[in-house]
C-alpha positions, 0 to 999 in steps of 0.5 A, spaced: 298 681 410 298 689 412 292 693 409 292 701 410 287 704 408 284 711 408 279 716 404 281 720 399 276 726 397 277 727 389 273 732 385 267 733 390 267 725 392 269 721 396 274 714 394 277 708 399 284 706 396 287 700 400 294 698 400 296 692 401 303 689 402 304 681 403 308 680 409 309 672 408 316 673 406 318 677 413 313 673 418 318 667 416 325 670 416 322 672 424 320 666 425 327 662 422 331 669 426 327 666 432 328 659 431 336 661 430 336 665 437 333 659 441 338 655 438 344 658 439 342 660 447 340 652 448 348 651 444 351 656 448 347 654 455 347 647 455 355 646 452 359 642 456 364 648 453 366 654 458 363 660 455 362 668 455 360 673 451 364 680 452 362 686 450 367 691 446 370 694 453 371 686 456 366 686 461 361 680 461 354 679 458 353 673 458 356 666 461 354 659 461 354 654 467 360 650 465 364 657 465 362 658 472 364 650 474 371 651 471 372 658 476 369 656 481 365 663 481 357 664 481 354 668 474 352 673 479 359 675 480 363 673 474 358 678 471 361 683 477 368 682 475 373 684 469 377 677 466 383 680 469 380 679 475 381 671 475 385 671 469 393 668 471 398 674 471 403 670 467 397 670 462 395 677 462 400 679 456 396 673 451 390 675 452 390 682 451 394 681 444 389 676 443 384 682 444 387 686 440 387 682 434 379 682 434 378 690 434 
């Protein structure tokens, strides 16, 4: 519960008022939010699957190990580098289509 209280002075006397709000409903939507992020960060870490998450301007925010296993690059310079750094040319073409696709 939050409890906010304070003095209100009415007709020369002074009153105490209290709110109280139940937070119980929030408190289990943050913990279930927690348990959500921790799930999908050990889904994404610990996939077998090469993974990335890419900002709006295609640079790389996050990037698991079988992605770095599957370029031959460390994260630390993957983070560095655009996908048209290490992508094949010929594929170049499809992959800003499928780009596009998803703005």
């Amino acid at each position: 519960m939050d409890v906010f209280s304070g003095l209100i002075n009415y007709k020369n006397k002074k009153f105490l008022y209290s709110i109280i709000h139940d937070i119980s409903v929030q408190k289990k939507a943050e913990i279930a939010l927690r348990n959500s992020e921790e799930f999908f960060r050990l889904i994404f870490e610990q996939s077998p699957l090469g993974s990335i998450i890419n900002s709006l301007d295609y640079s790389h925010l996050r990037i698991n190990d079988a992605y770095c296993e599957m370029l031959g690059y460390s994260k630390e310079e993957l983070l560095k580098m655009k996908f048209t750094e290490y992508t094949h040319p010929d594929d170049l073409d499809k992959e800003f289509k499928n780009l596009e696709l998803l703005n």
